[in-house]
Each structure stands twice: as structure tokens, then as C-alpha cells.
MARKE-403181 format. One line per 4 residues: number of its first residue (from 1); their letters; for each residue x, y, z of C-alpha. Coordinates in Angstrom, 3 decimals, decimal comma. Example, Ala and Ser with C-alpha at 12.3 -4.5 7.8 and 13.67 -1.06 7.14 Angstrom:
% residues 2
1) AS) 12,300 -4,500 7,800 | 13,670 -1,060 7,140
//
This chain:
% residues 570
1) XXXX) 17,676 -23,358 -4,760 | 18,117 -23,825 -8,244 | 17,126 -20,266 -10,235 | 18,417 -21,308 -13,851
5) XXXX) 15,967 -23,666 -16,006 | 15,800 -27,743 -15,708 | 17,088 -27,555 -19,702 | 21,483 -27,966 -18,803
9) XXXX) 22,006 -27,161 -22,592 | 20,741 -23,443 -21,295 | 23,082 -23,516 -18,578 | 27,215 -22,732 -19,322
13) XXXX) 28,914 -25,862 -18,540 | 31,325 -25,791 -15,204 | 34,757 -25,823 -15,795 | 36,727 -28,898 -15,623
17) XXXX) 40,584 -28,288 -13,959 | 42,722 -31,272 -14,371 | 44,215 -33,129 -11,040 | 47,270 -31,773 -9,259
21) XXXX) 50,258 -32,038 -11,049 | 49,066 -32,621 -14,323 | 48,983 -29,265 -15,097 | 50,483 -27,583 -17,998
25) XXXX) 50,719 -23,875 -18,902 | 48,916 -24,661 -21,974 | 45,470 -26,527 -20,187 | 45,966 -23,967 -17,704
29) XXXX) 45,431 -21,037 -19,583 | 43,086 -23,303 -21,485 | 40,998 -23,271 -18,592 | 41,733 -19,385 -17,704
33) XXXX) 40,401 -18,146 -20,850 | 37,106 -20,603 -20,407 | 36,612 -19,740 -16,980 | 36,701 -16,144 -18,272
37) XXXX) 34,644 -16,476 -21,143 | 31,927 -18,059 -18,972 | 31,481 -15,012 -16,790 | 31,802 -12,641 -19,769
41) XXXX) 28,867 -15,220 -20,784 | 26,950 -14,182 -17,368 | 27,528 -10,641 -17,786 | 26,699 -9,769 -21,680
45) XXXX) 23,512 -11,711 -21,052 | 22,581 -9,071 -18,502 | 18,756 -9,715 -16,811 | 17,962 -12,550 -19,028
49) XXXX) 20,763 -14,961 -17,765 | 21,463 -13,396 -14,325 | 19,202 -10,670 -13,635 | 16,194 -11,876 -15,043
53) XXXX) 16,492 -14,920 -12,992 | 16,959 -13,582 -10,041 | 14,348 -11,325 -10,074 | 11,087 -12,708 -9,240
57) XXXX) 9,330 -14,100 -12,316 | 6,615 -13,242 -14,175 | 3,342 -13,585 -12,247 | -0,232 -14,455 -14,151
61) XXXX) -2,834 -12,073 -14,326 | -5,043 -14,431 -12,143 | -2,031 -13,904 -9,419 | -2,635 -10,547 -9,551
65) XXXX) -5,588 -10,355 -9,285 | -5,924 -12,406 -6,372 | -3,648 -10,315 -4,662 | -5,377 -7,443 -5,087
69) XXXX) -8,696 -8,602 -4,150 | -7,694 -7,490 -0,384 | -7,973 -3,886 -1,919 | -11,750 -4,702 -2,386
73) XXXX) -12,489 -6,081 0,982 | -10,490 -3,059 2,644 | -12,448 -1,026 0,591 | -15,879 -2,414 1,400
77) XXXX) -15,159 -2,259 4,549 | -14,027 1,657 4,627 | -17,524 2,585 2,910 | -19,539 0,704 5,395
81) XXXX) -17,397 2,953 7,878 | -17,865 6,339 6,343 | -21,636 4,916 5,591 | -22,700 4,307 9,478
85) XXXX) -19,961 5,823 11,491 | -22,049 8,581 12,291 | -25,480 6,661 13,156 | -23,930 4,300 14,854
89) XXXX) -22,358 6,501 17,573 | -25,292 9,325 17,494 | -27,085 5,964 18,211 | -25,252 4,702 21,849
93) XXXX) -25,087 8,587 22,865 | -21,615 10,117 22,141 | -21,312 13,469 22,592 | -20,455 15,570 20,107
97) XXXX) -18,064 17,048 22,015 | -16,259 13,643 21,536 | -15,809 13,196 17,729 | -12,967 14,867 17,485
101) XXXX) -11,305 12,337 19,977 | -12,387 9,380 17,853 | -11,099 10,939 14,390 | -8,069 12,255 16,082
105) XXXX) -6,593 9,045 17,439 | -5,727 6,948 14,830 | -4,329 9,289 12,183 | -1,625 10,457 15,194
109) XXXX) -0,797 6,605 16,221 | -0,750 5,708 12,163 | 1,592 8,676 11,558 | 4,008 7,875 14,230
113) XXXX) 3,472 4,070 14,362 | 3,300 3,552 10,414 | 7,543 3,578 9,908 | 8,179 1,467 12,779
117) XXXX) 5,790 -1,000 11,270 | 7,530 -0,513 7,460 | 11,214 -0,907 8,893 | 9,994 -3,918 11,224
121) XXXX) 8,494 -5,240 8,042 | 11,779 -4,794 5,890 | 13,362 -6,977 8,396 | 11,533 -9,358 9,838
125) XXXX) 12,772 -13,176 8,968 | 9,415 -15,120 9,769 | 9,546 -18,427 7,764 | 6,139 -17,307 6,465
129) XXXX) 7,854 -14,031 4,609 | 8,330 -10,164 5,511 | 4,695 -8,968 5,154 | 2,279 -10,987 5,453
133) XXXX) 2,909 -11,719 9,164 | 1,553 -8,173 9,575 | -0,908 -7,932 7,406 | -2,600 -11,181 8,912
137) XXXX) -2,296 -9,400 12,226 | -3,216 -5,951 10,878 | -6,290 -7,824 9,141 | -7,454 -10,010 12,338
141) XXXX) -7,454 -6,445 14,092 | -9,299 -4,863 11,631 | -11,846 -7,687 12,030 | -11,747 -6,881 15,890
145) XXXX) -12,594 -3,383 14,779 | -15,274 -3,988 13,001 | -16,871 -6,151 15,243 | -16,586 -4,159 18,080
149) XXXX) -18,346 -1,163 15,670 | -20,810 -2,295 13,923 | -22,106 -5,156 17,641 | -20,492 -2,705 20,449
153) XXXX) -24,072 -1,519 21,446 | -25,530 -5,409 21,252 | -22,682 -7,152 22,965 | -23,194 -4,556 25,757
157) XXXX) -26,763 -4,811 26,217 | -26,195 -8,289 26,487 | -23,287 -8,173 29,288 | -24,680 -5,058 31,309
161) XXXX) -28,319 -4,491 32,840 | -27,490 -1,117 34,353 | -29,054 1,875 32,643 | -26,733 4,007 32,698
165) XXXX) -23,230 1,865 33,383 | -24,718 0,314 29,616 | -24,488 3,850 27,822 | -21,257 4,407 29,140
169) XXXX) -19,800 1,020 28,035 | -21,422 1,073 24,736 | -20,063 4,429 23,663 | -16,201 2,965 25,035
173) XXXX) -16,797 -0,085 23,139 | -17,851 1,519 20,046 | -15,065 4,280 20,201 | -12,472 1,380 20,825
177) XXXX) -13,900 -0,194 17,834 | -13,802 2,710 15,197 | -10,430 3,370 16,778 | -9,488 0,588 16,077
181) XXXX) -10,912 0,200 12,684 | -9,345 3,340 11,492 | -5,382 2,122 12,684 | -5,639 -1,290 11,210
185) XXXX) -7,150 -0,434 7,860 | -4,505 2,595 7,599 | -1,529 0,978 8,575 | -2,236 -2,351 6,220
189) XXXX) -1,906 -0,716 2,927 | 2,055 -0,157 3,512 | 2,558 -3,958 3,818 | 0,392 -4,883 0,987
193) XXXX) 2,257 -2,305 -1,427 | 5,395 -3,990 -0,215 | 4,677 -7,066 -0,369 | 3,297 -6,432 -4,087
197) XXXX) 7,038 -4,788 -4,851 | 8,742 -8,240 -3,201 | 6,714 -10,592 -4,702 | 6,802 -9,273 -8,627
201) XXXX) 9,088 -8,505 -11,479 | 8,935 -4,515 -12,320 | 7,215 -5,317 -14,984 | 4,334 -6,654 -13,245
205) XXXX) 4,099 -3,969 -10,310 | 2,352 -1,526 -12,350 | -0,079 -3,698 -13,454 | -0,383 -5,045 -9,896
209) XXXX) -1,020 -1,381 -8,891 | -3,488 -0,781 -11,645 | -5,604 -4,302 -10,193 | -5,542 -2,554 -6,687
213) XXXX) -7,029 0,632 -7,673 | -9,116 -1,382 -9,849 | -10,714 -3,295 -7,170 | -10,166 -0,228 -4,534
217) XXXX) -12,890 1,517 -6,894 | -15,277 -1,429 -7,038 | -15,233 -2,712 -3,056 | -16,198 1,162 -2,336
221) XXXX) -18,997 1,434 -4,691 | -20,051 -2,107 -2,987 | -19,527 -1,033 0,084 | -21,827 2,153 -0,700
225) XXXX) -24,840 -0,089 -2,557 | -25,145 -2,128 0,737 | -24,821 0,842 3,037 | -27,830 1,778 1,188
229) XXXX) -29,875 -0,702 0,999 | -33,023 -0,858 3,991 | -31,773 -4,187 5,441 | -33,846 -3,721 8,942
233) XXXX) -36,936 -5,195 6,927 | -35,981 -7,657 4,740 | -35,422 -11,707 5,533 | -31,651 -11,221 7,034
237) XXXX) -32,714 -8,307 9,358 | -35,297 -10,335 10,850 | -32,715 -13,725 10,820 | -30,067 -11,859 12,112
241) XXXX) -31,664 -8,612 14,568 | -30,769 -5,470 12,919 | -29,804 -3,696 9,979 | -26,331 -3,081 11,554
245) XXXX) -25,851 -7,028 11,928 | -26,710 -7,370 8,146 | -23,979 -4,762 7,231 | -21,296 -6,788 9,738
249) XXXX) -22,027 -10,001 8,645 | -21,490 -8,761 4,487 | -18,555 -7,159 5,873 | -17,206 -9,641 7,751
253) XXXX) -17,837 -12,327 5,078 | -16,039 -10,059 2,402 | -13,259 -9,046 4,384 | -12,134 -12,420 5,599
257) XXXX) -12,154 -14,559 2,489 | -10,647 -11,492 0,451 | -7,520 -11,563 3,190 | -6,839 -15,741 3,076
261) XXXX) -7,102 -15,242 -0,613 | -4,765 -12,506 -0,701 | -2,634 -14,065 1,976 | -2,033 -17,318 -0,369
265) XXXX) -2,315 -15,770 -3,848 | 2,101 -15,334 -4,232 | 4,344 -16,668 -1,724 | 6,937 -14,645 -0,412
269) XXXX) 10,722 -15,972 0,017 | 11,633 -15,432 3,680 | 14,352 -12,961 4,551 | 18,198 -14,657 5,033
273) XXXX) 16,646 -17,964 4,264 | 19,349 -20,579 3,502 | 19,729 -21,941 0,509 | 20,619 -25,678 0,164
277) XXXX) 24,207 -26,968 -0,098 | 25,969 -27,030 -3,535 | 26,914 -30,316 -3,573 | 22,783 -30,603 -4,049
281) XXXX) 22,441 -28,525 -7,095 | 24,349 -28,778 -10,200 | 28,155 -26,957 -10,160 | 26,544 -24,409 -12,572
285) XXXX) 23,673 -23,461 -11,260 | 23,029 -20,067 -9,561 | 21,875 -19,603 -5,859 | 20,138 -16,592 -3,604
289) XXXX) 23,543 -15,863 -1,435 | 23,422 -13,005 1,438 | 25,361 -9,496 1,141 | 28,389 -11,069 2,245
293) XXXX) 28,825 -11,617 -1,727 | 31,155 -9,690 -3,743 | 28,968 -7,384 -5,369 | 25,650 -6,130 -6,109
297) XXXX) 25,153 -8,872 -9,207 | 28,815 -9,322 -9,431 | 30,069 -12,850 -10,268 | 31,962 -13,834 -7,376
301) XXXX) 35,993 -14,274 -6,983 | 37,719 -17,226 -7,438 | 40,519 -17,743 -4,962 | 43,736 -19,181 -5,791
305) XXXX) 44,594 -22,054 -4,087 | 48,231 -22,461 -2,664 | 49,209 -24,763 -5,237 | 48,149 -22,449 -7,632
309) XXXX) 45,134 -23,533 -9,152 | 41,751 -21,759 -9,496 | 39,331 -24,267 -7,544 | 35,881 -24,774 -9,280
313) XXXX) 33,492 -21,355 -9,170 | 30,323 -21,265 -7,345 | 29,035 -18,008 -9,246 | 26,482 -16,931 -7,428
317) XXXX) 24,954 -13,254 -7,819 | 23,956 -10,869 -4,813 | 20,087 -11,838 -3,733 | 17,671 -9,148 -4,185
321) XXXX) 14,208 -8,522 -4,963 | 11,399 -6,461 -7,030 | 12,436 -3,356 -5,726 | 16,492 -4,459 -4,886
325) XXXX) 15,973 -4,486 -1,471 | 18,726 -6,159 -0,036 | 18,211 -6,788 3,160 | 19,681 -10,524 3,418
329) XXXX) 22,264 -12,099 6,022 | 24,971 -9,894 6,968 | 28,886 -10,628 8,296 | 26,490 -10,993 11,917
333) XXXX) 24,155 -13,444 10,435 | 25,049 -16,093 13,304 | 22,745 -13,583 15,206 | 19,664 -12,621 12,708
337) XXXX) 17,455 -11,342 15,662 | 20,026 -8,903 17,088 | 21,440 -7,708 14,104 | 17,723 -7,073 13,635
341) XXXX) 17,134 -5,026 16,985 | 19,701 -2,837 16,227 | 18,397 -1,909 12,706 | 15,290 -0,996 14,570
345) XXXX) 16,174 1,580 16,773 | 14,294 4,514 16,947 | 17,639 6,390 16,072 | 18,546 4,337 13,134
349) XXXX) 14,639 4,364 11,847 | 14,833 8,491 12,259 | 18,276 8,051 10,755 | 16,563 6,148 7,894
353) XXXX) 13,679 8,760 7,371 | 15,855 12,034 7,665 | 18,203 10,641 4,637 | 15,738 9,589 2,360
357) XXXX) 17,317 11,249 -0,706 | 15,378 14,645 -2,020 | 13,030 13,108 -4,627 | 11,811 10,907 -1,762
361) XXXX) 10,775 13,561 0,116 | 9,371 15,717 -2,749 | 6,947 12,366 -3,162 | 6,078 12,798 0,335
365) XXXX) 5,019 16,767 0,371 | 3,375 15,693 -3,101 | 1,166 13,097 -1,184 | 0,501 14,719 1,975
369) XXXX) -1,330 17,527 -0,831 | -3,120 15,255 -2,605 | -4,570 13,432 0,062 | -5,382 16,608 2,278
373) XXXX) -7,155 17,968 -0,822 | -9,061 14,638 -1,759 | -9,945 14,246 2,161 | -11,169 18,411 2,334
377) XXXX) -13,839 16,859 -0,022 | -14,660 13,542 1,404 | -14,999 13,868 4,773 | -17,377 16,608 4,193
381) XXXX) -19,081 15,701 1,132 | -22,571 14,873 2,308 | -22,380 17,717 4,540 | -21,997 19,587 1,270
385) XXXX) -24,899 18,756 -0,420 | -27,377 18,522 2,287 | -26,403 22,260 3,013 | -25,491 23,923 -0,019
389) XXXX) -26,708 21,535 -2,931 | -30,026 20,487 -1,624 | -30,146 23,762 0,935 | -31,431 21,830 3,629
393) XXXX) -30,729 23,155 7,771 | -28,945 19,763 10,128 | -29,858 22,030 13,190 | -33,939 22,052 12,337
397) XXXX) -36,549 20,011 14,278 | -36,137 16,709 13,056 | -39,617 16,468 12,027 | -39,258 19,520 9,386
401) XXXX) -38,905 19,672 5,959 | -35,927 21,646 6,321 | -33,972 18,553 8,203 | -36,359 15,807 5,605
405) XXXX) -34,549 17,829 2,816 | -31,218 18,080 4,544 | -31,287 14,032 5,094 | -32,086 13,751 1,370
409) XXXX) -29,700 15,320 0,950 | -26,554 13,393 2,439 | -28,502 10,524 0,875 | -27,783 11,755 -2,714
413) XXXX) -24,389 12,405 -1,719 | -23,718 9,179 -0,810 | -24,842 8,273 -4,119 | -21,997 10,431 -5,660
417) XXXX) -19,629 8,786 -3,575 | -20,607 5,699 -5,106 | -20,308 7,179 -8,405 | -16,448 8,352 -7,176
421) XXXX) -15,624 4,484 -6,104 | -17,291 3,147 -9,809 | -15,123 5,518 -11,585 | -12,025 4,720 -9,482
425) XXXX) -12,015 1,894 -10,592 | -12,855 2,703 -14,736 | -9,940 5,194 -14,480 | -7,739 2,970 -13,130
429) XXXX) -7,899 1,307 -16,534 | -7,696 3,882 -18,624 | -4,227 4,777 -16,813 | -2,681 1,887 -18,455
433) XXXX) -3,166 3,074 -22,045 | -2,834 6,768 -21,055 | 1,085 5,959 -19,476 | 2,888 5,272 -22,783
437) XXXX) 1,941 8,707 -24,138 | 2,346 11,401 -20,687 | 4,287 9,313 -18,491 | 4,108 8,387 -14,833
441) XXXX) 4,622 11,962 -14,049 | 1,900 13,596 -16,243 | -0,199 11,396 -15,102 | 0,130 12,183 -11,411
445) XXXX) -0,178 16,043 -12,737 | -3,451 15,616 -15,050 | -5,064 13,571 -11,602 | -4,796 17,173 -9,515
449) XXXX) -5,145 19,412 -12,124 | -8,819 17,201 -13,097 | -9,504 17,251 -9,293 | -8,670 20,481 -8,546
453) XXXX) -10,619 22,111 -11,464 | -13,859 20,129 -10,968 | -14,131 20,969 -7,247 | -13,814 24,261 -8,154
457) XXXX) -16,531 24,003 -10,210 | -18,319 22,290 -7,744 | -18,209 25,033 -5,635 | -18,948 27,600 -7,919
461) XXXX) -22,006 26,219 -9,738 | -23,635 23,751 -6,399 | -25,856 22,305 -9,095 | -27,346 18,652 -8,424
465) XXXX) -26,875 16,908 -11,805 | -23,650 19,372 -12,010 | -22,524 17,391 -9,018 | -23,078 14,153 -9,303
469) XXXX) -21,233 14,258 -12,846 | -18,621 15,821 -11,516 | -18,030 13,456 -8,492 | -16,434 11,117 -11,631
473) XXXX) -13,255 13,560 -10,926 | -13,298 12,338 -7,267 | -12,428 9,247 -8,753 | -9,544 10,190 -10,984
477) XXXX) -7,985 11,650 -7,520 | -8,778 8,212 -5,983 | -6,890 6,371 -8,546 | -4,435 8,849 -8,738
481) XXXX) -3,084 9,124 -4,689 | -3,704 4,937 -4,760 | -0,879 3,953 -7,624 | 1,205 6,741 -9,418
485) XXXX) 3,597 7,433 -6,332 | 3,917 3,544 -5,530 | 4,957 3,419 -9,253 | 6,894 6,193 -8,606
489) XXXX) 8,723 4,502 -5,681 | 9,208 1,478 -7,662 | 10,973 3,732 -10,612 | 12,978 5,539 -8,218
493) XXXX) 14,240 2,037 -6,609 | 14,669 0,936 -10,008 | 17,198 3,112 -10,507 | 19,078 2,602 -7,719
497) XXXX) 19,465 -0,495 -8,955 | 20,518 -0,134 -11,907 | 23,117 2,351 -10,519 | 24,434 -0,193 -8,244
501) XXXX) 24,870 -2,718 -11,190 | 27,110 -0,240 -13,048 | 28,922 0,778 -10,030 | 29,520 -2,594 -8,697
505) XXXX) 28,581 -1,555 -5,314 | 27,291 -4,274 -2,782 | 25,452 -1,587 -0,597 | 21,679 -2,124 0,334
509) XXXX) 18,968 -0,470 -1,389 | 16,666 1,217 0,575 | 14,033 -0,884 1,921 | 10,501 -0,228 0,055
513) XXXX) 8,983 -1,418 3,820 | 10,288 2,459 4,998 | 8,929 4,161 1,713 | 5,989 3,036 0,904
517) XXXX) 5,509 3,746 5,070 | 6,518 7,200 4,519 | 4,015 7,438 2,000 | 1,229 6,008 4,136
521) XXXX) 2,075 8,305 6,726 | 0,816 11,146 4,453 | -2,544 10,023 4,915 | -2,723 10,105 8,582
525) XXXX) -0,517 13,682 8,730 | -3,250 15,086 5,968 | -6,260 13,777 8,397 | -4,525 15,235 11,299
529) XXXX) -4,375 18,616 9,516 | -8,012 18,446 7,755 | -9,605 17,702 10,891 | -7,823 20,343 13,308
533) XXXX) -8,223 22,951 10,718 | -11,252 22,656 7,959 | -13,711 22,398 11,034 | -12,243 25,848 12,431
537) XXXX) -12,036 27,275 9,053 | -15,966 26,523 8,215 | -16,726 27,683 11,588 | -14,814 30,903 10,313
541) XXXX) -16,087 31,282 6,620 | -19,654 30,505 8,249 | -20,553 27,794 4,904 | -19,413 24,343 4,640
545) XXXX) -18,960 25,698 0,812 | -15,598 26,667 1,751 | -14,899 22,749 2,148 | -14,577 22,272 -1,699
549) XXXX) -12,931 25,703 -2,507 | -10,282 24,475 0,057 | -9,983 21,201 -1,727 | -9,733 22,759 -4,989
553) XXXX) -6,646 24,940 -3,338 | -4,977 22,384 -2,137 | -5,265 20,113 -5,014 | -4,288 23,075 -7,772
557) XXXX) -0,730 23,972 -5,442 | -0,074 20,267 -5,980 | -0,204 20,428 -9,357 | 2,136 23,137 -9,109
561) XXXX) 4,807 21,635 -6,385 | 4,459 18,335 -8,954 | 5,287 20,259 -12,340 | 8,512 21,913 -10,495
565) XXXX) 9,680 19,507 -8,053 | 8,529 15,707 -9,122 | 11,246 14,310 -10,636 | 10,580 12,654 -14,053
569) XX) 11,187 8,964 -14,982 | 11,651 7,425 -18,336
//
């Protein structure tokens, strides 16, 4: 594959040896000095003759944004989630014994599942690319999920006359669904992230990043309107049965065309693909070679023949991409697939996860904060201001005005979680003009420290306008925990890559499949830990008010653990 330019005058010309024995010291060091002042050529132009090229290119903003539009389906689809979950399984009869269970189970397969799926990623060699063979399959099971969810009582009551066999079924079904739900939409978010890195030029991954939290914030607030909206009387609840088949069918519709159009929006180039021949391509051009190459964007070396002449030059730099993850054919690329099974070994993807250097793993302890602080609050929220906003009682008669005033409640609250999603999405925006004057670091610091202070407040002052202003800093978090560490993870990588230039070294860069993984994982260890401990700690405190004083905590010690240990990037 040709990476220069169709204009030759761009290119630097081959070199022209004369025929065997017509040689003279003269035209031979002639030729020397050329051949040398061509690569001095390919090196002094640095990433706009070699680099530059073989990075991905520049992609449109329409590119971008149709690659990020998968955010908004996920999204959508994660409100109408947190919007019914509840109803929906009160409805076929779970106990409440058995919510734990349903919570419990996909944050522990995500968090020991999630790597496996980022290092299978980094080396799979479909001819359809490294990531989106999973996230088709990730996004066809959340579709399964959802299905199951949202139908799981209708589909039984269809299948199964028995009374009691049909309560039993329905709450399996429905579990099965939420379950999984929960895994797909969790473990997705690693692929997409790397796939993003592959696909673009650094220059275009943080605006990429700033699109996805963009249209994170505005598929949630979505998602939240339609939750909200009394669907069981209108035209499509009559046309379609129920309220709940409204809700799937919006969902379904959103989620489905998003993922196609996210699927085909930038292709991917498929890992070890070969290239074609030379004699194909002009002498001059420059191809995508494997790690077998000389160098990490080293020209290669030109053997001497044994009659003594330098043969023609094929210089060809080291294939890599966004994030200089080199993960091409190897000296064992006869065998792709085995060379691949023994990367993925559990001991070699442990291996892979204990040496992830320090500021990795800094990243990690900063996430696994953050998202246990922003999930303290949002798992609990409505809880929080039926309770202690609106001081309403969820264990009164239903008929009462204590339970009326509780369910009013959680109905405000999910209006401030649609006010979090809306300003997601607005402070996503404003990160782009805030990044040239506080950095990527600052602003991962100013997201807790906003967070952290206004659930404090929050807590303090459980007023309702109070509130619902101050669920904008809900957003900020949002915005914050959805793109500063993948930008930091593409700085880091950056780095490394720029290291390797100057070293000359043609060892891989770590694949961004693992870390952006690792990072994911954060979400499902900080769900683990909020829901085997906040439940026992309200339980203990005896007010769910000690839900956003927790969150506050948690959110102000990352601030902390960022200012001393998050290492700062130009």
C-alpha cells in the first residue's frame, strides 16, 4: 500500500546503481552519498515525510462524529436501565432479597473478564479489524439484553400458562436480561476507546473523546425524557401493548442504527495484514512492514551484495498506529493464530497487568476513586431526594401521602439526573477551550474538586432548587471519568513513542486494548465496592444522607491522590 502522495515530485527519487562492472569509485560514491542524503531526507523531515504518513490521517469532524454517536445509543440505553430497572423487576416479583445478586454479577465478570477481552482485542487479526469484531458482538448482546429486560415478563406469559412456573421464569428471564445488559454495555466502552486510539492521528483523539462525552451527555438526558414520558396511554402504547414495549422499541431503534453507523464511520486496517508486492508500487514509495523491521521508524539496512554493490533500498518504516501499538507480524508470523494463543495466556495477560509502569497504575487508583465517588451518588440519588430532599417514608402504605411524596420525590430526582446528562454533555465542550490554559491534569483535578465540593453541599443544605442546580456538578464528574484519563493514556503512549524514536528501539508499545481495559475495569471494581459497602454503611449511619457525604469523601481524596501522584503531561 502506497502511504506517500500520488504527486512523484513529493516523493525522493530511487537511486539508480549502474550495471555490474561498470562501476567506478567515483559513480560509486556518487551513489553512496545520494543514497545517504535520501535517508537524511527521510529523517530531518521527521512526522511530515515518514511519521506523519504513517500515522493515520486526519479524520473529518463528520467522522468523528459518527463514531461517537454509539456513545449516545449506549447512553440511551443505560438511562432507560437506571429509569425502569427497578419497576420492571418489583413488577414479575423478585425478591428483594435478590437485588444484590443482579447488581453483583456483572461488575465481578466485567472486572475479571474486561482484560482478557482488551488483550484478545490487541491481537486479534480478523480481516474486518481489531475492535469492531467485539464491539458488534458486545452490541448484538447488549440488544439480547435489552430485549430480554424490557419483554422478559411478555415473552413468558406468552410461552408458559402455569401460574406459578410463569413467575418463576419471568423473574430468570428478566435477571438474565439485566445481567446481561449490565456486562455488554460495560465491557464495550474498552473497544470503542481503542478503536478511537487505532483509527486517528493524536491530534484527533482528543477531539474524538470530547464528541463521546458530548453525545454520552445528550443520549442520557434522552434516555431520561423518554423514561419519563406516560407512554401506556398514548397511540404507540395502545399499537404496541405497554409502556415498557414503547421504551424497547425507542431503545432498540436508537441503539441499532447508532452501532452500524458507528461500525462503518472509519475503517480499521487489520492486524499483520500484507501489504502488496513492491514490484506493484513505485521503488520509492513507503509500505506498512511487520516488527521484523530494523527499527521503530528506522529506515531499513541496505545489504551489500557479494559483488559489492548496495542493491536498490526498499525503505520502509516500522508499522504502527495512533497510540504506537505495534502489534504486527512477528519472526513466527507463518503461524499468526498461535503466536496469538500464546500472547493470551492468563500468565502473560497477568504478566502484562502487573508491569504496567507506575503512572499506569496511579491512573488506575485515580479512576477506581472517581468512579466509586460519582457511583456513591448515582446509584442512590433518587433515594436521596425522596428521603431527605422531599422527606417522604418508601416503607409507608402505598396509598399515603408519605409514600405519594416519597414517589415525587424520585420523580424530581430523575429530573436532576437529566439535568447531570444535559450538562455532560455542555461541559464536555467547554473542556476543549479550558485545556490550553490548566492542562490535561488540572483538568482531571478541577472535575473532583467541583464534584466533591457540590455534593458536600448537597448534603449539607438538602434544599430542592439547591439540588437540582447543583446536579450540573454531576455532570462535570461525568465528563470528567469519560475522557481526561483516555487522553491521559493516549499522552502517556505518546511518549513512549516518541522515546522509542530517539532510542531506535524496535520493541512494542504497550497495547492501548490492555489499558484502556484496565481502566474499564475500575468501573466494575468501584460497583463491586459501592454496592457491598454503601448499603451496610446507610444501614449503619441510619440516613441515606450519608450516601452524598460518602461521595463527597471519596471524590475530595481523589483530588488529593491526583495533585501528588498524577503525573503531568505537556
Amino acid at each position: 500500500m502506497t502511504l506517500l502522495s500520488e504527486d512523484q515530485s513529493a516523493r525522493p527519487q530511487p537511486c539508480r546503481f549502474p550495471e555490474p562492472g561498470k562501476v567506478s569509485p567515483a559513480s560509486l560514491h556518487q551513489h553512496s552519498t545520494d543514497l545517504t542524503t535520501s535517508k537524511e531526507e527521510y529523517m530531518d523531515s521527521g512526522e511530515g515525510a515518514v511519521f506523519g504518513v504513517v500515522e493515520p490521517p486526519r479524520r473529518s469532524r463528520g467522522r468523528l462524529v459518527l463514531h461517537a454517536l454509539v456513545m449516545f445509543g449506549r447512553e440511551f440505553c443505560y438511562a432507560v436501565e437506571a429509569a425502569f430497572v427497578t419497576p420492571v423487576l418489583l413488577s414479575v416479583g423478585l425478591p428483594r432479597s435478590l437485588y444484590s445478586l443482579v447488581w453483583f454479577i456483572s461488575p465481578i465478570l466485567g472486572f475479571l473478564l474486561q482484560p482478557v477481552i482488551g488483550l484478545a482485542s490487541d491481537h486479534c487479526r480478523s480481516v474486518w479489524g481489531r475492535r469492531r469484531p467485539y464491539i458488534l458482538a458486545l452490541g448484538i448482546l447488549m440488544l439480547v439484553g435489552l430485549t430480554l429486560f424490557l419483554n422478559g415478563d411478555t415473552i413468558i406469559s406468552a410461552l408458559v400458562r402455569d401460574a406459578s412456573l410463569k413467575r418463576l421464569w419471568a423473574i430468570v428471564v428478566v435477571m438474565l436480561g439485566v445481567v446481561l445488559f449490565d456486562f455488554a454495555a460495560d465491557f464495550i466502552d474498552g473497544p470503542i476507546k481503542a478503536y478511537l486510539f487505532d483509527v486517528c492521528s493524536h491530534q484527533d483523539k482528543e477531539r474524538g473523546l470530547h464528541y463521546h462525552a458530548l453525545f454520552t451527555g445528550l443520549g442520557g438526558a434522552c434516555g431520561y425524557l423518554v423514561g419519563a414520558m406516560d407512554w401506556g396511554h398514548s397511540l404507540l402504547g395502545r399499537l404496541l401493548g405497554s409502556e415498557y414495549q414503547v421504551i424497547y422499541f425507542f431503545s432498540a431503534l436508537t441503539w441499532g442504527i447508532f452501532l452500524i453507523v458507528h461500525l462503518f464511520s472509519i475503517p480499521e486496517q487489520p492486524l499483520g495484514k500484507k501489504q502488496p508486492p513492491a514490484a506493484s508500487a513505485p521503488t520509492s514509495a513507503l509500505h506498512l512492514v511487520g516488527s521484523h523491521s530494523n527499527g521503530y521508524g528506522t529506515l531499513a539496512k541496505e545489504p551489500i551484495s557479494p559483488n559489492g554493490h548496495a542493491p536498490v533500498t526498499d525503505l520502509r518504516p516500522r508499522s504502527f498506529s495512533a497510540l504506537g501499538e505495534a502489534n504486527s507480524v512477528t519472526s513466527s508470523a507463518k503461524q499468526p493464530n498461535k503466536e496469538a494463543q500464546k500472547r493470551m495466556t492468563f500468565r502473560s495477560l497477568m504478566k502484562a497487568i502487573i508491569n504496567m509502569p507506575s503512572h499506569y497504575r496511579c491512573l488506575c487508583v485515580s479512576h477506581l476513586l472517581g468512579w466509586t465517588a460519582f457511583l456513591c451518588n448515582m446509584l442512590f440519588f433518587t433515594d436521596f431526594m425522596g428521603q431527605i430532599v422531599y422527606r417522604g417514608n418508601p416503607y409507608a402504605a402505598h396509598n399515603s401521602t408519605a409514600y405519594a411524596t416519597y414517589e415525587r420525590g424520585v420523580e424530581v430526582g430523575c429530573w436532576g439526573l437529566c439535568i447531570n446528562a444535559v450538562s455532560s454533555a455542555l461541559y464536555s465542550y467547554v473542556q476543549r477551550f479550558l485545556l490550553p490554559y490548566i492542562g490535561l491534569k488540572g483538568l482531571y483535578f478541577v472535575g473532583y474538586l467541583v464534584f466533591g465540593l457540590g455534593t458536600s453541599l448537597i448534603g449539607l443544605f438538602p434544599n430542592i432548587i439547591a439540588t437540582l442546580v447543583l446536579c450540573t456538578v454531576f455532570g462535570v464528574m461525568s465528563s470528567t471519568l469519560y475522557t481526561i484519563p483516555f487522553n491521559l493514556v493516549a499522552e502517556y503512549q505518546r511518549e513512549e513513542e516518541e522515546q522509542q524514536k530517539l532510542r531506535g528501539s524496535s520493541e512494542s508499545v504497550r497495547g492501548s486494548g490492555v489499558d484502556c481495559a484496565a481502566l474499564t475495569c475500575m468501573v466494575q471494581l468501584a460497583q463491586i465496592l459501592v454496592g457491598a459497602g454503601l448499603g451496610a454503611l446507610v444501614n449503619l449511619a441510619g440516613s441515606v444522607i450519608v450516601v452524598v457525604l460518602s461521595a463527597a469523601t471519596m471524590s475530595l481524596f481523589g483530588c488529593i491522590f491526583i495533585a501528588l501522584f498524577i503525573r503531568y503531561v505537556e
